[in-house]
N, C-alpha and C positions, 0 to 999 in steps of 0.2 A: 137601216139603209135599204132602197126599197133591190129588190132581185135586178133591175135592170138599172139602177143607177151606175153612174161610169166612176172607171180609178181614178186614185188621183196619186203623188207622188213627191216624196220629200226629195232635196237633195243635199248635200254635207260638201262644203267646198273645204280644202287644207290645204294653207299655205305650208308650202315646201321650197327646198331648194334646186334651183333648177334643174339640177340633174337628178330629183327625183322627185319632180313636182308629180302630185296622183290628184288626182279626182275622184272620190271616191263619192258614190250614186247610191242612195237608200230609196226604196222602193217599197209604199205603202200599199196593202193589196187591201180593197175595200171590208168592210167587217170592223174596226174601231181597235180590233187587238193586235201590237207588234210582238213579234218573235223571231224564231233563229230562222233560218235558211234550212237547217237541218231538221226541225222542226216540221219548216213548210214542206220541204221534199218527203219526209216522213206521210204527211197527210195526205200529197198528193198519190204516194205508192199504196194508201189504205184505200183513196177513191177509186184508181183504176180496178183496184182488186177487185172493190166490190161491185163494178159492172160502169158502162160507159151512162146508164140509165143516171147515175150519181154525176156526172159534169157536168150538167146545169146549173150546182149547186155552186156557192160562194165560197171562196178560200179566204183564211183569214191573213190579214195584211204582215207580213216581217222586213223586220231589219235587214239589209244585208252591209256587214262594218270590215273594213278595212282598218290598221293599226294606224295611229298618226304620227309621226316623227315631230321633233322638236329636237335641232342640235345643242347638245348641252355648252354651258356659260355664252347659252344666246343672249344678246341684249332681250331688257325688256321695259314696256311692254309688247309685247309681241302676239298677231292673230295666226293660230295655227290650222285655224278650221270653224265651217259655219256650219250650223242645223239649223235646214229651213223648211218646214213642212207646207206641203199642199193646200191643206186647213187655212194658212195664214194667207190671208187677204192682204195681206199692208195695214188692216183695220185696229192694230196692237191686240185684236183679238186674243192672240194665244203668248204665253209664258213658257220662257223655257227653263228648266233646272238643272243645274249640275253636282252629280254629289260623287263623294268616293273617295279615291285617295290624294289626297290633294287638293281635293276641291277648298274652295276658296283660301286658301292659302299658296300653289303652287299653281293653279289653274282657277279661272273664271269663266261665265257664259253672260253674254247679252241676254238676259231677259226680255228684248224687245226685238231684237234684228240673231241672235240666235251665234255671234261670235263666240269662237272660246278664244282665250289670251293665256298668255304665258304671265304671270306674276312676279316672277323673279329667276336667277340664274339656276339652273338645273347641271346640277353634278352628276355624270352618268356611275363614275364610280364609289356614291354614295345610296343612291338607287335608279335601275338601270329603266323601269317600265311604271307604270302608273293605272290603276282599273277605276274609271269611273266610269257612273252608271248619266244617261241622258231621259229628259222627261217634258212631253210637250203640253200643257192644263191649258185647261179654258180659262179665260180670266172675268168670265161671265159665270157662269156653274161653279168655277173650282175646279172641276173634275176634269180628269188626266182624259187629253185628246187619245193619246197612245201609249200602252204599256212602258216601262220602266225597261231600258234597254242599257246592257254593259257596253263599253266598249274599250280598248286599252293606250294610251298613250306612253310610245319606246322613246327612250330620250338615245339619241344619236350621236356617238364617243365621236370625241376629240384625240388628237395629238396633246395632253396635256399634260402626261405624266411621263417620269426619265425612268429607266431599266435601274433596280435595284438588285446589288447583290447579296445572299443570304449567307448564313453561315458563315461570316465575317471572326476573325482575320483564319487564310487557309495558312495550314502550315503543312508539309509532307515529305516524306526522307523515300531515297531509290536506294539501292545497294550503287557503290560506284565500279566501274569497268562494265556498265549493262549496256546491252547493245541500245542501237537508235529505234527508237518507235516505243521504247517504254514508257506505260503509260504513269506521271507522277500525279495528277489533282484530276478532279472535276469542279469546277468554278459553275457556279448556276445563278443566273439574276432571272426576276419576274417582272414583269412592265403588267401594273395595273390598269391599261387600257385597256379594250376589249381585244381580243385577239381574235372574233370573229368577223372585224370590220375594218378593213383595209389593211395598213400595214403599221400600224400607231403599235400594236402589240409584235411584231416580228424583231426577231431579237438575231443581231449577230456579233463572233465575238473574234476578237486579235490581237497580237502580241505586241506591245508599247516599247517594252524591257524586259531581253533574256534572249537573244537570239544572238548567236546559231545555235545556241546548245539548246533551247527548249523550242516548242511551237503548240499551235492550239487550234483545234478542228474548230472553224468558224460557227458552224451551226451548233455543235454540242458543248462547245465547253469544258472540253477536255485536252489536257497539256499532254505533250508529248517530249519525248525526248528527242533533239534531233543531233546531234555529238557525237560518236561513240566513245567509249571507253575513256569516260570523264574518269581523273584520281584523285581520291578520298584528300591523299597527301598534298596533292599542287593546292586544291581549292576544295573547302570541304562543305560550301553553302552558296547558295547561288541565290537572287532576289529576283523573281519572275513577276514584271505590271501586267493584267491580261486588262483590254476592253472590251464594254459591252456597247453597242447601239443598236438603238431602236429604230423604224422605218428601215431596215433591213439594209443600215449605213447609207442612205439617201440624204441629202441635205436636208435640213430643217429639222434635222429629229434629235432626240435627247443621247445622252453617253456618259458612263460613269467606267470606272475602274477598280481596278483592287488587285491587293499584293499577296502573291503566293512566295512562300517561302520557303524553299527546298534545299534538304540538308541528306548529304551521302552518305549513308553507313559504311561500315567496312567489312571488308573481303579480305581472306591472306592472301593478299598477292606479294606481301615481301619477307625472306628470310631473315634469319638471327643472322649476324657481322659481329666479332669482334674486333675493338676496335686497336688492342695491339694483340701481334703474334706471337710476344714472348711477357708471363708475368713472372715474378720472381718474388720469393716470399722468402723469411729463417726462423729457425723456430728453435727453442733451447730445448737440447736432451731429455731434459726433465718435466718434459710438459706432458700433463697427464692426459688420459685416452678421452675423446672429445673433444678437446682443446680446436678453435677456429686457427686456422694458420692464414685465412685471407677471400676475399670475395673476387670473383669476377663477375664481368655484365658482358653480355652480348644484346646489342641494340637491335630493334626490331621495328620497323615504320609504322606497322599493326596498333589496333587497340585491341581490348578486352581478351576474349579469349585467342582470337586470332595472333596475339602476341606472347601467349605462353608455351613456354619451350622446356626442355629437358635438360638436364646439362648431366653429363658422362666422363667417366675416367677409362682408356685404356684399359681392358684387363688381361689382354697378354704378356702385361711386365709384371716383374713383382714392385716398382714402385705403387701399384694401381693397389694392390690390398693393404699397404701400409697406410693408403689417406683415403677417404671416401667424400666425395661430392651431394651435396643436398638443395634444391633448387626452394630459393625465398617463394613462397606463395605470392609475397606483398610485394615485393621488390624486383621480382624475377631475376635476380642473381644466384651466379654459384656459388655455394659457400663449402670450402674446401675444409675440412676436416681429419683431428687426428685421428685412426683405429686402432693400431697398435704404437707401443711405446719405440722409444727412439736412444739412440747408443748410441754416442757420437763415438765410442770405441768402433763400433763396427761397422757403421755407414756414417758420410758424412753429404753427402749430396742426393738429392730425387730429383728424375728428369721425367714428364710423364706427356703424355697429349689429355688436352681436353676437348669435347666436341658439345655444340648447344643447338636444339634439334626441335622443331613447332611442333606441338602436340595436333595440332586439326592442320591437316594439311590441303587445300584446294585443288583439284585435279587440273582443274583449266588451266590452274598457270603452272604445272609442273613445267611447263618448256619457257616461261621465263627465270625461275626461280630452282633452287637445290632444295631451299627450306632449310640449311643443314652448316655452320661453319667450326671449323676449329682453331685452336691457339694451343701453346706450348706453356706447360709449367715448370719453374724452375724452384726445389725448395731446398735450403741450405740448414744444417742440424747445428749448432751451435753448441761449444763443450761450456758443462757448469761440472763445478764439482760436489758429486754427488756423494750423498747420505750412502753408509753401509747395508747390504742387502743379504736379507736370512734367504737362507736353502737350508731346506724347502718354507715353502711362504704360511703352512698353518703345521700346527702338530695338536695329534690326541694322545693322550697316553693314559694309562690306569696304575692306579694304586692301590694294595689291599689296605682294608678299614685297618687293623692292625699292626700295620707298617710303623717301625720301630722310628724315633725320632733321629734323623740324619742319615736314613733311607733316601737312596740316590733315585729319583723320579724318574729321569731321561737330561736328556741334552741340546741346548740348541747352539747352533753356527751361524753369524754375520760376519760378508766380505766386503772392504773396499771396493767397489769397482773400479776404481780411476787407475791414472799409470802409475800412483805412488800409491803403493797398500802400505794406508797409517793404522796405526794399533786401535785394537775397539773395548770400551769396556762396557759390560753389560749390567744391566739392575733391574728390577720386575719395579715397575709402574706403581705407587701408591692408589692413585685412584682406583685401580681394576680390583676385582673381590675380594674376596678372603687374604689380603697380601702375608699378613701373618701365620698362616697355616704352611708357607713354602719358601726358602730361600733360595738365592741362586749367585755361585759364584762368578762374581766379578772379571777373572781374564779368563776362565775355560766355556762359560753359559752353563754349566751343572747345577741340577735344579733337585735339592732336597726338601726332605719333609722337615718342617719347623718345629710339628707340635703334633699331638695326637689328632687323629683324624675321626670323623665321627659320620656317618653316611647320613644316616638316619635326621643330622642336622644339617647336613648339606652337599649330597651327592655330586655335583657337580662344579668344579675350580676353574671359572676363566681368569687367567693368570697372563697381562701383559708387561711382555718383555721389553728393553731397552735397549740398545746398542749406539752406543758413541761412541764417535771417534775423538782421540786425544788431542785434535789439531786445535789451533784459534778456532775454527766454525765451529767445532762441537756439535758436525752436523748429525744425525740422528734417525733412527728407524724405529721401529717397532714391530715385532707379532703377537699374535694370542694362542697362547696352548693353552687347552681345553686335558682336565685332568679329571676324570672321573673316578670317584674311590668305591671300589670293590667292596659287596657285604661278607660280614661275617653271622655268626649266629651269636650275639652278643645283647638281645632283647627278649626277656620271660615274655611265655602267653598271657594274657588276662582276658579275662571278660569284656565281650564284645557290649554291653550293656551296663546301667546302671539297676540293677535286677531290684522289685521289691517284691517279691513273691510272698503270696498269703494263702491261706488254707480255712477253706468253709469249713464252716462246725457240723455240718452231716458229712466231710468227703470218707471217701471209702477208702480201707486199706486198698494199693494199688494202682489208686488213682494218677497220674501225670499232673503235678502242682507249677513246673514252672520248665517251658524249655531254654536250654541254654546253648551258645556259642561264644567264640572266641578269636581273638583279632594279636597279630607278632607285628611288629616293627623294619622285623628284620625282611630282606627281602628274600625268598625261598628260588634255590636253582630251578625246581620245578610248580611246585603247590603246595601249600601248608597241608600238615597232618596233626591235629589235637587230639591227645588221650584224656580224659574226663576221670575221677576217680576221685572219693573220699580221703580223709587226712589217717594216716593205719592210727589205729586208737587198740588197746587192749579187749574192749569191751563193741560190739558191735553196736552202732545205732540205733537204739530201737523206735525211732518216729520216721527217720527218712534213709534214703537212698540213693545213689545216681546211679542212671544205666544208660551208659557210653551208647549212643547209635553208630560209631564207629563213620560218619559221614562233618568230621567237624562240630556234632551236635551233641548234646547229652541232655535228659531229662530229670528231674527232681519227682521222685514217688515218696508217696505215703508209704508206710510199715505198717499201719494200724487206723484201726476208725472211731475214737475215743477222743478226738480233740477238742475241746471246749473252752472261750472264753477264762471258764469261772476258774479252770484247773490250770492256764498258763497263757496267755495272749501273745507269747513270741518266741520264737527258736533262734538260734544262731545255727548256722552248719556251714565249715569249712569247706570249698572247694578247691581240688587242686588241679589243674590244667601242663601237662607237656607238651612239648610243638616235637618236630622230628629233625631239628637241626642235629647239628655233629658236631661239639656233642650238645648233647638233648637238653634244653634248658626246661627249667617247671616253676610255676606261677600259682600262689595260694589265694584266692577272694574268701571272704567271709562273708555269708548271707542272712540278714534278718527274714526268717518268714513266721507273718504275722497271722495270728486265730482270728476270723472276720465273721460276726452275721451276715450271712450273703445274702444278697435278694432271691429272689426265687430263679431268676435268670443266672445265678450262678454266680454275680458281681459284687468284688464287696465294695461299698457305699466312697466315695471320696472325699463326701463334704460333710460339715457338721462337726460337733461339739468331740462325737465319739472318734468320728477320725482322724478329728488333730489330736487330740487325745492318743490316739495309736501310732499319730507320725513323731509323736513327742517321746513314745514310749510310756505313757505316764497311764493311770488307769483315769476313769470319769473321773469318779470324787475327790483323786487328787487336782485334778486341771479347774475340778470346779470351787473345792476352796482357793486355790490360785486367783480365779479371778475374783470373789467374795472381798479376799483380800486388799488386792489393787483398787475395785471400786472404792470402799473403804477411805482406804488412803487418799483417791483423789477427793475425795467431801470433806476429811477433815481439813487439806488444803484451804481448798475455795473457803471454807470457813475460815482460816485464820486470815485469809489474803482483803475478806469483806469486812471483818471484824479489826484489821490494823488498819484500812482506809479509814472507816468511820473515827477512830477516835481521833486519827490526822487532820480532819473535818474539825471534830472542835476545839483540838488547838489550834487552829488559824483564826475560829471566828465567825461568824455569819457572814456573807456575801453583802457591801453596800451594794444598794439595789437603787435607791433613788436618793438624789442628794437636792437640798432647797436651799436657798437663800430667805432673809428678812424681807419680809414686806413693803417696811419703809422705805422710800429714798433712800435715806441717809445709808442706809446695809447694806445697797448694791453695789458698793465700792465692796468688791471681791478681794485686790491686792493694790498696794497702794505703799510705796515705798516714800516719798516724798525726800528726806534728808537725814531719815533714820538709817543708822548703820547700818541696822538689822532690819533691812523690810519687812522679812516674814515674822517679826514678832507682834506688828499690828496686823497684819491680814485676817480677815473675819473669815473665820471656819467654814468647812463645809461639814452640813450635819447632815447626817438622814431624816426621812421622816416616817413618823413612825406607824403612821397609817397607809404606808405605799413601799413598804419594806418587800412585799410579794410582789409586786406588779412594776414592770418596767415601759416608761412611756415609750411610744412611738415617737416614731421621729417628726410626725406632721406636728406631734402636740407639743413639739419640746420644740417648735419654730415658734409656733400660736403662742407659746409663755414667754418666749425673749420677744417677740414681738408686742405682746403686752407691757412687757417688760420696759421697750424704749419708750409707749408713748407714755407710759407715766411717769417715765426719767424727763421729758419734754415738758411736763405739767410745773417742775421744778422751777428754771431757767425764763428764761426768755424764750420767747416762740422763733429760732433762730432754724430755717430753714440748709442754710450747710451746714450745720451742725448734726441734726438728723440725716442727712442724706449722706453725710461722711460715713456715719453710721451703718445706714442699710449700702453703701457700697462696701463696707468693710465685712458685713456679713455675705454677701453675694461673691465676694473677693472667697472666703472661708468654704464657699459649698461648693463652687467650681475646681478650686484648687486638688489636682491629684496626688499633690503629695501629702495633703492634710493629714493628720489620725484622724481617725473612727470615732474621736469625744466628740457629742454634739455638747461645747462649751464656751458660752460669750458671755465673756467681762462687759460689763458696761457701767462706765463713770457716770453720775449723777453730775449736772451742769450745775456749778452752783458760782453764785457770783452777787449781783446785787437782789437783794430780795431775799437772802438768808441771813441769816444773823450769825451764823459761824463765818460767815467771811467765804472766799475763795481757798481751797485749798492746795490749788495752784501756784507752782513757785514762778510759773513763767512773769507775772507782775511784781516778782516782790522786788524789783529793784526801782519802777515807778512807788510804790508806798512808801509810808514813813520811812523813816531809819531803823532797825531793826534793834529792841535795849538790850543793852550788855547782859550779857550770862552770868551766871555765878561760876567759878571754876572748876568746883568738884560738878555743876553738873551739866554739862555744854549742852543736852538737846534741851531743845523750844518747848515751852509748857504747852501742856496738851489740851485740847478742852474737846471735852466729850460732846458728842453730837446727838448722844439720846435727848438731853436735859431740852432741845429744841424740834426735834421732832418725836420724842415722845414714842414708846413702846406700845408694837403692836404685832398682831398673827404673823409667824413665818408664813411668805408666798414660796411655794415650790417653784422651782424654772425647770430644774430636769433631775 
């Protein structure tokens, strides 16, 4: 374009509504390339800089775009705006395009006259704005009059949607007695219209249901209390509707609602009451300590903890330590209890105060409330007539171990307590211990020794006593004396071990071979004392020794260093042991100590041939023909035990191993009684055979032979298909069967009837045949007629 050619200018019309119809004016600056406004001023602050000599120069042409509105769910189709450029003559010379978001789908353009239209209804709150790009081409060249320009179309909110509330269903609890302006909920709705565009999104909220007692700050949405001193007890939930509306509750605008649910907690604001001033309880003398004599409740309006309380006895009476009070966790009652026992002799009535008391008490309301009430007890003792009672209620006494039989132990006393002292007699308890070590008379309680007494087996007598009275009840007591029997010294020392002391074949006169101690029965006033000493012999010992250490212990020494094996393998030595009882008792052991090749460590060996040998006493070569012996004897055994089997074997016989039937037809009749008296005297034998005496068939092949078996019994007969099939269901009956034996063994008849020459040997027809000729009288059975002579001798077939 030349330097002095003139501008030209687009201009963009949008339909709008009328209060906020815009015109919006594009201004092309010559040069062929559109851009921003910020761009252009950009370039004009580079010319000034660079000197006024530069403003003769040509700017290049921009956009300048304004947003287009579109009220969304506009009918359509609807013109919201034109691009008309300068360029266009009327001549349809230029094309316009529109692309971007929405383009042809949601927006269009006149390609000819330069309209854009609305397509369809536009949702602002599914999307609020729109960027497309606008382009004006030559329809001669193709080629774009002016650059590809954005520009954005806002779609314009409605009143179309209602205020929603979130966090649906509220529910919320206040303490009750709170003053007014307590805050209980916040309730919040959202209005999904734009909230920066009129009042479609302005939210206000108020109360439908719940007033006077509650209220709700219009703009927040927050309830209040407005009441004071609501009670838990009157009404313990209240149901609060709040609303909401949009257009800031202007006509035309959307409202919805929703329920808050508000529920009082509790406070102690009320004390325990009981509800009478006097309870009155009886309880029989003989109720033993703990015994429940009765509950009381003091009612409380409170829940939870605000309603637990204390319950209390007086304690400036002595009624007050004879029963004690215990407050139910579960049930918040007082539960009145015995402590000590009761004597309708000596008291027969208790008068006492009880008092029941909150444990968390409320300061606020101390000036309505005490927290605190009492009631009066009244309890009455009841006479029973009571079992006899020992004084005093236990006894110990002792006895010496010694104590002669009808030695008097000690004594016990049982008294009536009632107004009438009935006679008592007393007896010691079979079931309690030892009963037969003590007796005890009958009308005084004098308690002697039965039997000798023995500590050592039983130091200790619980002995219970009896006492009845002679009346009808026969009522009854009992105590336990504890008798413990005194020792005497009446148990020798012995050896505290079972000693086997042994002596290496190098030890040296001198040596220490075994040390010793020793253990009494008896028990000692202070601490045992053991004297250790040899048996007096004429002759001094010449191998060993004992030298008392005087501490309970004594040692065994050598005499001499000559011990060997080959010269003697064991000593005996008597030891004799005294304790220091009074008087002095003395205890003899006798000790094997045995000659040992010691290892080099000193030890002699414990296992092996020589050892048992030495625990036996016995030398090697006697323990060793010992055992030469025994083996011996057990081979001769086993031989005569292998030697009487075998010859038991051949008198029984060989083992049948395999047994066969005849070949022929006519042989497989196995057993076959027919009208002989004696069936089994025609029955065809079962023989072995003699080349299968070793070997026993398998069971598959002893099927395969009786199934060979029937179809040549079939060959016989007539080709009589139920006849065979009787057959093999009779065999299939025999292999399922569990309770069969173990024989695999099938008879089977030969079918014979017409086509043999021996006839049927079936009686089932002989009453269709002839008449049957007369017998001779000596000899009644039916003549026989052998069935070889027709079919004729051939190989035994095995079956199994």
């Amino acid at each position: 374009m030349a330097s002095g050619e003139e501008m030209r200018g687009w201009t963009v019309k949008m339909s709008m509504p009328s209060v906020l119809a815009v015109v919006a004016a594009f201004t092309m600056i010559p040069g062929g390339v559109l851009s921003d406004t910020r761009g252009t001023r950009g370039l004009e602050a580079q010319q000034l800089a660079q000197g006024s000599a530069h403003l003769h120069r040509r700017l290049k042409r921009g956009w300048i775009w304004k947003q287009l509105f579109v009220p969304e769910e506009d009918p359509t189709p609807r013109v919201i705006g034109q691009l008309k450029s300068d360029y266009d003559r009327g001549e349809a010379s230029m094309k316009y395009i529109l692309t971007g978001e929405g383009a042809g789908d949601a927006f269009e353009i006149d390609e000819y006259s330069g309209e854009i239209r609305t397509l369809k209804k536009l949702d602002r709150e599914e999307k609020s704005f729109y960027v497309l790009q606008a382009q004006a081409i030559n329809r001669r060249s193709n080629e774009p009059e002016e650059p590809e320009s954005e520009f954005i179309i806002k779609v314009q909110d409605i009143n179309d949607n209602g205020p929603q509330f979130q966090n649906e269903p509220y529910v919320s609890s206040i303490p009750e007695m709170c003053p007014t302006g307590t805050t209980v909920a916040r309730v919040t709705a959202t209005d999904a219209d734009d909230p920066m565009f009129g009042n479609n999104a302005k939210l206000i909220y108020s109360i439908l249901q719940g007033e006077p007692y509650f209220s709700v700050e219009p703009k927040t949405g927050i309830v209040l209390t407005s009441w004071p001193d609501m009670d838990r007890e009157a009404r313990d939930e209240y149901l609060v509707v709040v609303q909401v509306k949009d257009m800031l509750g202007l006509s035309g605008g959307y409202s919805t609602s929703t329920t808050v649910t508000v529920s009082l907690t509790d406070v102690n604001d009320n004390g325990p009451t009981f509800q009478h001033h006097l309870y009155a309880f009886a309880l029989p003398e003989d109720s033993a300590v703990g015994t429940t004599v009765g509950r009381i409740m003091a009612q409380d309006g409170d829940t939870g903890v605000h309603a637990r309380m204390t319950y209390s006895l007086e304690d400036d009476l002595e009624e007050s330590s004879t029963f004690v009070i215990r407050t139910d966790p579960v049930t918040q009652e007082g539960v009145v209890l015995l402590a000590k026992p009761l004597d309708y002799e000596a008291k027969r009535r208790f008068v006492m105060a009880a008092e029941a008391a909150n444990d968390h008490v409320d300061t606020r309301f101390l000036t309505l409330e005490e927290f605190r009430d009492r009631t009066t007890l009244k309890i009455v003792v009841e006479d029973v007539d009571e079992p006899p009672v020992f004084l005093p209620a236990a006894h110990e006494w002792k006895v010496p171990e010694n104590a002669a039989v009808g030695a008097v132990v000690g004594s016990v006393t049982a008294r009536d307590t009632d107004a009438v002292n009935n006679p008592i007699r007393y007896s010691i308890d079979g079931r309690s211990g030892n009963t037969k070590a003590f007796k005890i008379d009958a009308n005084n309680g004098t308690i002697t020794v039965a039997k000798a007494l023995d500590r050592e087996t039983a130091q200790w007598h619980n002995v219970t006593v009896e006492a009845e009275e002679t009346t009808a009840n026969h009522l009854s007591s009992s105590v336990v004396v504890f008798i413990k029997v005194l020792d005497i010294n009446d148990n020798v020392p012995t050896l505290a071990g079972d000693y086997q002391p042994f002596i290496c074949e190098g030890t040296q006169a001198g040596e220490l071979i075994q040390l010793l101690s020793a253990v009494d029965l008896d028990e000692p006033a202070e601490r045992h004392h053991f004297y250790f000493s040899m048996v007096s012999e004429k002759h001094i010992n010449p191998n060993f020794t004992i030298r008392d250490n005087q501490d309970n212990t004594a040692g065994i020494v050598a005499r001499r260093s000559t011990f060997t094996r080959k010269d003697r393998s064991r000593y005996l030595l008597p030891v004799v042991v005294t304790d220091s009882g009074s008087p002095a008792l003395t205890g003899t052991s006798t000790l094997t100590i045995s000659v040992c090749r010691c290892q080099p460590a000193g030890h002699c060996p414990t296992g092996g041939v020589e050892a048992l040998a030495l625990s036996m006493g016995l030398s090697l070569q006697a323990l060793l023909g010992l055992l030469v012996c025994l083996v011996t004897l057990t081979v001769l055994s086993l031989l005569m035990l292998v030697v009487r089997r075998h010859r038991r074997k051949q008198q029984e016989g060989p083992e049948v191993a395999v047994m066969e039937l005849p070949e022929a037809p006519s042989q497989k009749v196995l057993y076959y009684g027919g009208e002989d008296p004696d069936p089994r005297r025609h029955a065809v034998p079962l023989r072995r055979h003699p080349r299968r005496r070793e070997r026993r068939l398998r069971r598959e092949e002893v099927r395969a032979s009786i199934r060979m078996s029937l179809r040549e019994s079939h060959l016989i007969g007539p080709d009589d298909e139920v006849f065979r099939q009787f057959i093999l269901d009779r065999l299939s009956e025999a292999d399922r069967d569990p309770d069969a034996g173990p024989s695999d063994c099938l008879r089977t008849f030969a079918y014979e009837g017409s086509g043999s020459p021996a006839g049927s040997l079936s009686s089932l027809e002989s009453s269709a045949l002839e008449p049957e000729p007369e017998r001779p009288f000596g000899n009644p059975r039916p003549p026989m007629v052998r069935l070889t002579p027709w079919y004729g001798g051939g190989e035994e077939d095995t079956i199994f």
